[in-house]
PDB file with one MODEL, atoms N, CA, C and O in Angstrom:
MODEL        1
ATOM      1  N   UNK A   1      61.267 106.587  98.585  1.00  0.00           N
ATOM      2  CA  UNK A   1      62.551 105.909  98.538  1.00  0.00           C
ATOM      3  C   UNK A   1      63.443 106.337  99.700  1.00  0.00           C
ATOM      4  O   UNK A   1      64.134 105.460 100.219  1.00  0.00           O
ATOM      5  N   UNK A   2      63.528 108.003 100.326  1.00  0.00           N
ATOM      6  CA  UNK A   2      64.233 108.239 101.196  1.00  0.00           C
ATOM      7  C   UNK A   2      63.469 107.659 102.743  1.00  0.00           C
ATOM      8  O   UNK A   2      64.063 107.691 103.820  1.00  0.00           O
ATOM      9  N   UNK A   3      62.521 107.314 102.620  1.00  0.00           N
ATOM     10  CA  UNK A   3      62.106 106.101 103.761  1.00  0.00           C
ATOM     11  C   UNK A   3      62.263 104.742 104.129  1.00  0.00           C
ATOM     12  O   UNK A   3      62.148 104.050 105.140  1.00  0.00           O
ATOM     13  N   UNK A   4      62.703 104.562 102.411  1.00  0.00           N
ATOM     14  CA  UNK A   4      63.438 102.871 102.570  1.00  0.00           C
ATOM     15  C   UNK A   4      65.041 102.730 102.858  1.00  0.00           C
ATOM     16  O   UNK A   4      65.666 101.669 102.834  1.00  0.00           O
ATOM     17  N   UNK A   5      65.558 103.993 103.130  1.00  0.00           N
ATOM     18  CA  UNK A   5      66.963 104.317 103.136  1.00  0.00           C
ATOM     19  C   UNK A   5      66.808 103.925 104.791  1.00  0.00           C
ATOM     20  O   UNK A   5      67.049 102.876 105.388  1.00  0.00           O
ATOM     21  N   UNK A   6      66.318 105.184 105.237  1.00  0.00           N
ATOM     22  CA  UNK A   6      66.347 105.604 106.517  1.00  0.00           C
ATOM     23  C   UNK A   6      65.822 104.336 107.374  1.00  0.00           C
ATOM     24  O   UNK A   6      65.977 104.531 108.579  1.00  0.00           O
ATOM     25  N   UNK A   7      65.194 102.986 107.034  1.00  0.00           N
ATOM     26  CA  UNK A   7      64.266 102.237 107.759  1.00  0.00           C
ATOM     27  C   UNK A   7      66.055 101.335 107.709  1.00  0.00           C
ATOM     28  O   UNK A   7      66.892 101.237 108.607  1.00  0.00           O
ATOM     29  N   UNK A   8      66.081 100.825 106.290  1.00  0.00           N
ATOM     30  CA  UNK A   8      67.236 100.045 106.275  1.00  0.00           C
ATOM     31  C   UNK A   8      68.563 100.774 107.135  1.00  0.00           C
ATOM     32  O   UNK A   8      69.202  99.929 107.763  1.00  0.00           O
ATOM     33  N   UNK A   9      68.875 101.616 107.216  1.00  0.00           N
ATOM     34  CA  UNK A   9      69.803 102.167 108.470  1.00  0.00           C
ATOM     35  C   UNK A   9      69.426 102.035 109.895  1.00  0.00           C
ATOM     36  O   UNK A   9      70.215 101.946 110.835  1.00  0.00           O
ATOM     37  N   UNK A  10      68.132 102.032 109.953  1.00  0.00           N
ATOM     38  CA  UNK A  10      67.574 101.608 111.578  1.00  0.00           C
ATOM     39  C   UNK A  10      67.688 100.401 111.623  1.00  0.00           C
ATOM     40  O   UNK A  10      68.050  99.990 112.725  1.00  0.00           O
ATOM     41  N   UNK A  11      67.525  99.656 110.867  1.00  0.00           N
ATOM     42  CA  UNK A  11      67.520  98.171 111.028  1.00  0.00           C
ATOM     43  C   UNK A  11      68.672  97.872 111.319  1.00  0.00           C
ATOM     44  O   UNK A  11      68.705  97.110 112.286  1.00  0.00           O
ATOM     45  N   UNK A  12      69.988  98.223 110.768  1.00  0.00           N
ATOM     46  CA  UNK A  12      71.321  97.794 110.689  1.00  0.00           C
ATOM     47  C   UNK A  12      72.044  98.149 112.361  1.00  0.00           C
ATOM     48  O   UNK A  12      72.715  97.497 113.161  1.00  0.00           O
ATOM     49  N   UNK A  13      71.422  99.661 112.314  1.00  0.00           N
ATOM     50  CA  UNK A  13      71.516  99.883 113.511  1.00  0.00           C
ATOM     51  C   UNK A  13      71.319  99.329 114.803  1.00  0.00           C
ATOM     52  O   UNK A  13      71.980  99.554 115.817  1.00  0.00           O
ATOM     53  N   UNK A  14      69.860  98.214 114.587  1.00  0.00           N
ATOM     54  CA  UNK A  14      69.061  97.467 115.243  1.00  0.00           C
ATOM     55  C   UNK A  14      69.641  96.307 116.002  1.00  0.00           C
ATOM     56  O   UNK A  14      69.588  95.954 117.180  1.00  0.00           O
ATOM     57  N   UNK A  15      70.273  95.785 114.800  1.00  0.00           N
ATOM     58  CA  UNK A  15      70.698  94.544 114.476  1.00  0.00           C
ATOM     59  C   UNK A  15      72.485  94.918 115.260  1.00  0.00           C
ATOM     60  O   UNK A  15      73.146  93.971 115.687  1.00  0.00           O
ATOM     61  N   UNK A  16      72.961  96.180 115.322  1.00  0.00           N
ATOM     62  CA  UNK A  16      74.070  95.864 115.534  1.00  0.00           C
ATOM     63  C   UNK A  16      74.004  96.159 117.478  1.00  0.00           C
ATOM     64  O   UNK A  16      74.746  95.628 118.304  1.00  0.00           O
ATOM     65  N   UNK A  17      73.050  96.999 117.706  1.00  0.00           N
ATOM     66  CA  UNK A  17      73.130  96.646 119.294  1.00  0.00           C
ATOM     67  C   UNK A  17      72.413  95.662 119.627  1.00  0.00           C
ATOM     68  O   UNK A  17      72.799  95.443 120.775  1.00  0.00           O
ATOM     69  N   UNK A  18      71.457  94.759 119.345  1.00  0.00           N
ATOM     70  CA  UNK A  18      71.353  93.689 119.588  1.00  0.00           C
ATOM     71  C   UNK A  18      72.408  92.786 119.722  1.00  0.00           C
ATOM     72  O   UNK A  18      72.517  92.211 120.805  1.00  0.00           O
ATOM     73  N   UNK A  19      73.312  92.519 118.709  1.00  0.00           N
ATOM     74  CA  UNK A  19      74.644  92.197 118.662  1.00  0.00           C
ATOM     75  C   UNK A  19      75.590  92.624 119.639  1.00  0.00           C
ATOM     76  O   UNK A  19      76.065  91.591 120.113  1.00  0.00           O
ATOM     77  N   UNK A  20      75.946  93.311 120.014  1.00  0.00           N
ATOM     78  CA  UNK A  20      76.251  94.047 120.883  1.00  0.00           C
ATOM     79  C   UNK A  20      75.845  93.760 122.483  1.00  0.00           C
ATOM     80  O   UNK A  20      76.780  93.632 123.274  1.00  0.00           O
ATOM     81  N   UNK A  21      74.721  93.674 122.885  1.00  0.00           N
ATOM     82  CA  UNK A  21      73.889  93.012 123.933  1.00  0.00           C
ATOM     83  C   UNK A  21      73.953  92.000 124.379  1.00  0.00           C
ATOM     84  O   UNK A  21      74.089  91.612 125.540  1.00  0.00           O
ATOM     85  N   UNK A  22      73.814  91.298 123.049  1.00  0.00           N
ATOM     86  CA  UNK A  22      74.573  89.312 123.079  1.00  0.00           C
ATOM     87  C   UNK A  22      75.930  89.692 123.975  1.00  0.00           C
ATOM     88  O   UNK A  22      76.207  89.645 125.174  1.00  0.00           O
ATOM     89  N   UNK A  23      76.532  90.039 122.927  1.00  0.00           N
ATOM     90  CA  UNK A  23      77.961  89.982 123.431  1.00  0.00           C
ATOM     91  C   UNK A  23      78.523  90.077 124.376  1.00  0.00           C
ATOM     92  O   UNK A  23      79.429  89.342 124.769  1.00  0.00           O
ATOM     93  N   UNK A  24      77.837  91.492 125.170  1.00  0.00           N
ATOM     94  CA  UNK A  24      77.927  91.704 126.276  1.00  0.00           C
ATOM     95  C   UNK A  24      77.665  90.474 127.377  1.00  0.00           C
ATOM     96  O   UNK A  24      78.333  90.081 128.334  1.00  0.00           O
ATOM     97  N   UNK A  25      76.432  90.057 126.829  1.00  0.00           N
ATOM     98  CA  UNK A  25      75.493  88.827 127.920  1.00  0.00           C
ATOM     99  C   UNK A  25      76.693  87.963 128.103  1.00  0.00           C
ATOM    100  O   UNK A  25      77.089  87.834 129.262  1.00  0.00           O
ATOM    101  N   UNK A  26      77.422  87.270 127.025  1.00  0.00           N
ATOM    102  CA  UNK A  26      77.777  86.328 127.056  1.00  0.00           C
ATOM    103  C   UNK A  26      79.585  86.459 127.543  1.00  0.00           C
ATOM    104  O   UNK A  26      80.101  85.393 127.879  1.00  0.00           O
ATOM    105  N   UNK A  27      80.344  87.534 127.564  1.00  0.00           N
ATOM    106  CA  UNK A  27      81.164  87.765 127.910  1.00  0.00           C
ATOM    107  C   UNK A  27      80.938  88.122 129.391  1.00  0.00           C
ATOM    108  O   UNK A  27      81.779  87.631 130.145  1.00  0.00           O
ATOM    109  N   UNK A  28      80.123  88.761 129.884  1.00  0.00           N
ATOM    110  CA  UNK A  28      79.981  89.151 131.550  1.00  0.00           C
ATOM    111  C   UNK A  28      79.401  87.822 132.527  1.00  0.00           C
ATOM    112  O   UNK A  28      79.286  87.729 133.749  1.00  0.00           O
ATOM    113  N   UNK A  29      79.082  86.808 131.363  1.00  0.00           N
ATOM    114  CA  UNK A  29      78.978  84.990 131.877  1.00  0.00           C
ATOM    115  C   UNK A  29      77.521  85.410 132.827  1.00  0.00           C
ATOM    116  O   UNK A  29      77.309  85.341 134.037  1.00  0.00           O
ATOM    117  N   UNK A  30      76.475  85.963 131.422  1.00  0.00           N
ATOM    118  CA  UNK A  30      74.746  86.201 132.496  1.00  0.00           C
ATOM    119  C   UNK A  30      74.541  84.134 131.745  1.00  0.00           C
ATOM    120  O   UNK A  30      73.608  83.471 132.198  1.00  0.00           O
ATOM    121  N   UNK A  31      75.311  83.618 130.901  1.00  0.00           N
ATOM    122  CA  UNK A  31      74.805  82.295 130.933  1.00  0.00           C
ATOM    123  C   UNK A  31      75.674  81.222 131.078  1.00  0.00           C
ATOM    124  O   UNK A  31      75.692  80.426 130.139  1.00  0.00           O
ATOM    125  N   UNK A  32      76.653  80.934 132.358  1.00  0.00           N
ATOM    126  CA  UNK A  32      77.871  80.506 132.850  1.00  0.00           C
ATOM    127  C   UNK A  32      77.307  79.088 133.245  1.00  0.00           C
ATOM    128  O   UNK A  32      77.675  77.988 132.835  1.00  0.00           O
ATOM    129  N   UNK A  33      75.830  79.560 134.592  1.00  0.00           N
ATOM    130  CA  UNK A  33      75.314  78.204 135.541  1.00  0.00           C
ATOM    131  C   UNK A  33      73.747  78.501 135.064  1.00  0.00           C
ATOM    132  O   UNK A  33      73.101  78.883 136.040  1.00  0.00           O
ATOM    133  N   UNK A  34      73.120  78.452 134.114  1.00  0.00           N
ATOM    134  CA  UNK A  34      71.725  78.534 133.696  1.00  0.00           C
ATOM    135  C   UNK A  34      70.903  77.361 134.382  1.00  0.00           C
ATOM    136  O   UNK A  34      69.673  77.400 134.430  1.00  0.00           O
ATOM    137  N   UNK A  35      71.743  76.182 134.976  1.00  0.00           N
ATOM    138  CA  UNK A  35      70.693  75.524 135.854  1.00  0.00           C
ATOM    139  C   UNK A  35      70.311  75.650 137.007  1.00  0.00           C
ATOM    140  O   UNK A  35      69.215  75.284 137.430  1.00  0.00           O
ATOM    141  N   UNK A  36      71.662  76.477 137.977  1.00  0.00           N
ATOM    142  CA  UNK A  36      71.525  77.106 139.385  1.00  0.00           C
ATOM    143  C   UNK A  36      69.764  77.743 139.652  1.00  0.00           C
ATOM    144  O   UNK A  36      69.159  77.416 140.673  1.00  0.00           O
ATOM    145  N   UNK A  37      69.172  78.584 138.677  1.00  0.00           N
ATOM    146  CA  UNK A  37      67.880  79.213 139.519  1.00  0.00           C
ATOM    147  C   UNK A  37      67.063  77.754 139.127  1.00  0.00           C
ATOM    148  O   UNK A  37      66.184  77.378 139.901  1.00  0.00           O
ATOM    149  N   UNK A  38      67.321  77.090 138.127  1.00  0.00           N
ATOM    150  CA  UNK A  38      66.023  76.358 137.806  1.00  0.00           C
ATOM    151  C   UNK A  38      65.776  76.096 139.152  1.00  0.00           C
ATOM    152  O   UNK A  38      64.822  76.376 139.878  1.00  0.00           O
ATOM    153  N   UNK A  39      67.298  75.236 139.428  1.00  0.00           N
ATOM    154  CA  UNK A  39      66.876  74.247 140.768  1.00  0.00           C
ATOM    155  C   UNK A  39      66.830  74.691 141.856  1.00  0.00           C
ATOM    156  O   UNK A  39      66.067  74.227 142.703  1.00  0.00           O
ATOM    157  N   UNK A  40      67.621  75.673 142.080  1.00  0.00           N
ATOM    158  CA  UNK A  40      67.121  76.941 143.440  1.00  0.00           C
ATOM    159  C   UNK A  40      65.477  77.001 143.943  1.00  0.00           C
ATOM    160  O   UNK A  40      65.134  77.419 145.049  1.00  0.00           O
ATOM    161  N   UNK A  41      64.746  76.603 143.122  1.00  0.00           N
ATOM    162  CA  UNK A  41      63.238  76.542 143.601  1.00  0.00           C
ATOM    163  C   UNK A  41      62.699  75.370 144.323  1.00  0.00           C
ATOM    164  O   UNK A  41      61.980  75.385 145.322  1.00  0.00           O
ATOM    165  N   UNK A  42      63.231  74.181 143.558  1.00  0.00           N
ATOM    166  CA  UNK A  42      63.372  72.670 144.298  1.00  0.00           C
ATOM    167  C   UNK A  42      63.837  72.926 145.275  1.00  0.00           C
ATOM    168  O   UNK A  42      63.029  72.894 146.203  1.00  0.00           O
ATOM    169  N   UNK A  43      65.137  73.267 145.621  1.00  0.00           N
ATOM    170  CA  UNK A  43      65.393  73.264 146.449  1.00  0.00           C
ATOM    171  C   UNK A  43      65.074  73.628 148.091  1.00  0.00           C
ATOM    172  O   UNK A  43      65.440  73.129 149.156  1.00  0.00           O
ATOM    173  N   UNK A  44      64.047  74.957 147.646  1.00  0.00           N
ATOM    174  CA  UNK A  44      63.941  75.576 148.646  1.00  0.00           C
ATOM    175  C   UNK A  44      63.141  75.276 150.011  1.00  0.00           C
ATOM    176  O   UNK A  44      61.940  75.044 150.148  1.00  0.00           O
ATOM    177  N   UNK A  45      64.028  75.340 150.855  1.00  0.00           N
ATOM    178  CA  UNK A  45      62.732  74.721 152.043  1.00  0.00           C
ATOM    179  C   UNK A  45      61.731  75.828 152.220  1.00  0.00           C
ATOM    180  O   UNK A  45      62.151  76.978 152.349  1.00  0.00           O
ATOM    181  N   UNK A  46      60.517  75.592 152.237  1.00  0.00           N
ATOM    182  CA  UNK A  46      59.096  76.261 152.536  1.00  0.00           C
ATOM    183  C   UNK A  46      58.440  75.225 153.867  1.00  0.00           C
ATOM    184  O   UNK A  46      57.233  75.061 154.047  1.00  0.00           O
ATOM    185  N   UNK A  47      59.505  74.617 154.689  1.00  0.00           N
ATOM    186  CA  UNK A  47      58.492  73.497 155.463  1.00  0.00           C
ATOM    187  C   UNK A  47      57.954  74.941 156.814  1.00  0.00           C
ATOM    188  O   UNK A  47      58.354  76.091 156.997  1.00  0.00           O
ATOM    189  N   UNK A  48      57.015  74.171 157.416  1.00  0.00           N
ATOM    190  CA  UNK A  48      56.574  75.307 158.400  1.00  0.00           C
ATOM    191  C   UNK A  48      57.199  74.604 159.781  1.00  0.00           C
ATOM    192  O   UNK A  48      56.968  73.420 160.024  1.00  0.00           O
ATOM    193  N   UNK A  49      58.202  75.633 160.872  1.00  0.00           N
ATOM    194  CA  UNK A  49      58.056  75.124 161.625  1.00  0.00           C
ATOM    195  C   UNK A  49      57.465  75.199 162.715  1.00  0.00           C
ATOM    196  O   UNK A  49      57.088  76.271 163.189  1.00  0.00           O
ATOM    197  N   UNK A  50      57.275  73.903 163.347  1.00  0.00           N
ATOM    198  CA  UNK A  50      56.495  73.883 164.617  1.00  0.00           C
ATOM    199  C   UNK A  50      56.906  74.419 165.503  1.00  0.00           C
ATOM    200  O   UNK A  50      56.110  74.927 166.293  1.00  0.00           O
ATOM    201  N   UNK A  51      58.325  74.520 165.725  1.00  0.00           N
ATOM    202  CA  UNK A  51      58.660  75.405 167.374  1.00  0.00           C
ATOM    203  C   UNK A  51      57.826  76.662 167.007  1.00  0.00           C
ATOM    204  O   UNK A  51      57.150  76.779 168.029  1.00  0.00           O
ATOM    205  N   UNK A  52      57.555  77.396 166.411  1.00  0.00           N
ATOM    206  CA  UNK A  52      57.472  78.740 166.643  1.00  0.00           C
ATOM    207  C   UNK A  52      55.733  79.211 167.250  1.00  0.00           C
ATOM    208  O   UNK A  52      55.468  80.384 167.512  1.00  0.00           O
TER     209      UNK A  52
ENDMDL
END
């Protein structure tokens, strides 16, 4: 029983820096322009040039 204590306190624990992490993510704006890298790859020129 003192293992189902101690698991359920890790979990809560678990659960609250995960929470925490979000929060962070989403307040420091890591998901502001989530389409910028998609298309950053399209975009990119890879042509070869000939002068060189």
């Amino acid at each position: 029983m003192d293992a189902f204590f101690l698991l359920i306190a890790l979990a809560v624990l678990f659960v609250i820096f995960i929470g925490v992490a979000l929060y962070w993510a989403v307040i420091s704006g890591q998901f502001d322009d989530v389409q910028k890298n998609a298309s950053s790859i399209l975009e990119d020129d890879d042509s070869v040039n000939p002068d060189k």
